[in-house]
N, C-alpha and C positions, 0 to 999 in steps of 0.2 A: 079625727076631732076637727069641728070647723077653726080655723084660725083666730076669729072672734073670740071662740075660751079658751086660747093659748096665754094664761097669765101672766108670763116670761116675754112676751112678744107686746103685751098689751103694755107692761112694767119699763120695756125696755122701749118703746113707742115715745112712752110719757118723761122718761128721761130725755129722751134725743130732742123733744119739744122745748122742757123746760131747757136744758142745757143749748140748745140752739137758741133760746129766746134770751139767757145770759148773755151768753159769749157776743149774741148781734149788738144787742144794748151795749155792752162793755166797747167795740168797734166804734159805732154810733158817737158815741161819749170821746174817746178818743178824737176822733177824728172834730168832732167839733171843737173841743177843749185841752186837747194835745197830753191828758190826764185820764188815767184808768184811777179812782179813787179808790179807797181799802175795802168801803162797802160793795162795791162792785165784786171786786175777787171774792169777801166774805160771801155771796149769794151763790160760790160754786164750792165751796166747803160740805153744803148738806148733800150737794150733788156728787162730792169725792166720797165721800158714807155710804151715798144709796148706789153709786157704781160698783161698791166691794160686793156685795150683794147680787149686783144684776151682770156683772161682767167675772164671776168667779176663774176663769180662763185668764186671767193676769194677776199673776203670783202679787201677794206683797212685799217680797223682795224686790222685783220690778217697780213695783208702786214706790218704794221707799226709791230707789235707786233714780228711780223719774222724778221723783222731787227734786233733784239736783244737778238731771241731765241737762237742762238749757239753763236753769235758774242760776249756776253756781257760775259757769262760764261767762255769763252774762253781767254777775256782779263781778268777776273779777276784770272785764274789760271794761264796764263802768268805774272803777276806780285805778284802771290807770289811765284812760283816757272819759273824764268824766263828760256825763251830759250823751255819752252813747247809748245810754236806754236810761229809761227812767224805773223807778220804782216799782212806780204800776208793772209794767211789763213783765218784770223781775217775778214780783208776788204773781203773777198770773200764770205761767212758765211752769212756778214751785207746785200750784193746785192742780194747774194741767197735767203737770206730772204723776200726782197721784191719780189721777183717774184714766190717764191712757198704759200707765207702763214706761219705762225707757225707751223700749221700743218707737214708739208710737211718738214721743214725744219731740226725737230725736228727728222723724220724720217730720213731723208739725212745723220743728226750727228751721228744717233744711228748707221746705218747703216758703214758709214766712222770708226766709231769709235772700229767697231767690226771688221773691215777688216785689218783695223792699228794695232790693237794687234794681230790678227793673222800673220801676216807680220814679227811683232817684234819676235815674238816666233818662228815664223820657220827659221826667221834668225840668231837668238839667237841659238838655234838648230846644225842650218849647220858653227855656229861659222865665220859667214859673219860682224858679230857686234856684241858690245858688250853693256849692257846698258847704257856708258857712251857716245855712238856714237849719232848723232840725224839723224832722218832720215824724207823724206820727206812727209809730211801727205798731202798735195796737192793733188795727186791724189786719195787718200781713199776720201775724200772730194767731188773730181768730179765726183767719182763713186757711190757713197752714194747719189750724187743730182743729178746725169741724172738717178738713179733706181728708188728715188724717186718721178720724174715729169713725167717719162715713166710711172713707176706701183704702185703709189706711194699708189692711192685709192683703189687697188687690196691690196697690201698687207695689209694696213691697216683694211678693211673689210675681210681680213683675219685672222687678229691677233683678234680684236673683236667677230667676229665669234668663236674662242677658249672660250672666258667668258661665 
């Protein structure tokens, strides 16, 4: 069958587009306004529905269990040391979660979270900021869960492959 009327491939195409064209806006946004706002996260909601669907290979025990893999940690270091992630980030984390899996999302954080301190450090470096500055984690976030849902099983069959 040509790949053209593979409608699984065509479905799942047009997700990665729209969900790539979310999460960029959402970075974008961020980064100029230091603010991922509710509308934003709400436009990857129809996208966490249409993933149950097109990604049936991640249980919804996963899905559930990934809504709280990065989100829950995330708010409890925000409330004891506030002002370390904002909201936005928070809600965005909780949707991402349903649409990758724990798996996956867990990966996304580590991933974000490695890119964010190299960020701070070379800006810290070139004396761009200083640590009492906040800066936007928004898109370390986005890029951390579109590596993850692009190569997400690659890497990770990579990093286990090292054990």
């Amino acid at each position: 069958m040509p790949i053209y009327n593979d409608p699984d491939l065509i479905w799942r195409t047009l997700f990665l587009v729209l969900f790539t064209g979310v999460v960029s806006i959402i970075a974008f946004n961020d980064v100029r306004t230091k603010e991922i706002p509710n509308v934003m996260v709400a436009a990857l909601i129809p996208l966490s529905i249409m993933s149950v669907w097109l990604y049936p290979e991640i249980s919804g025990i996963s899905r559930l269990v990934g809504l709280f893999t990065a989100s829950a940690p995330m708010l409890i270091m925000t409330l004891i040391w506030p002002k370390v992630f904002g909201g936005g980030d928070i809600k965005l984390m909780a949707v991402v979660g349903l649409i990758l899996g724990w798996q996956l999302t867990l990966l996304a954080f580590i991933i974000a979270s490695f890119l964010g301190i190299c960020h701070t450090i070379i800006m810290l470096i070139l004396r761009k900021t200083t640590l009492k500055d906040t800066m936007a984690f928004g898109p370390a976030l986005c890029i951390g869960t579109l590596t993850a849902f692009i190569a997400g099983d690659t890497i990770m069959r990579g990093l286990f492959s090292l054990l």
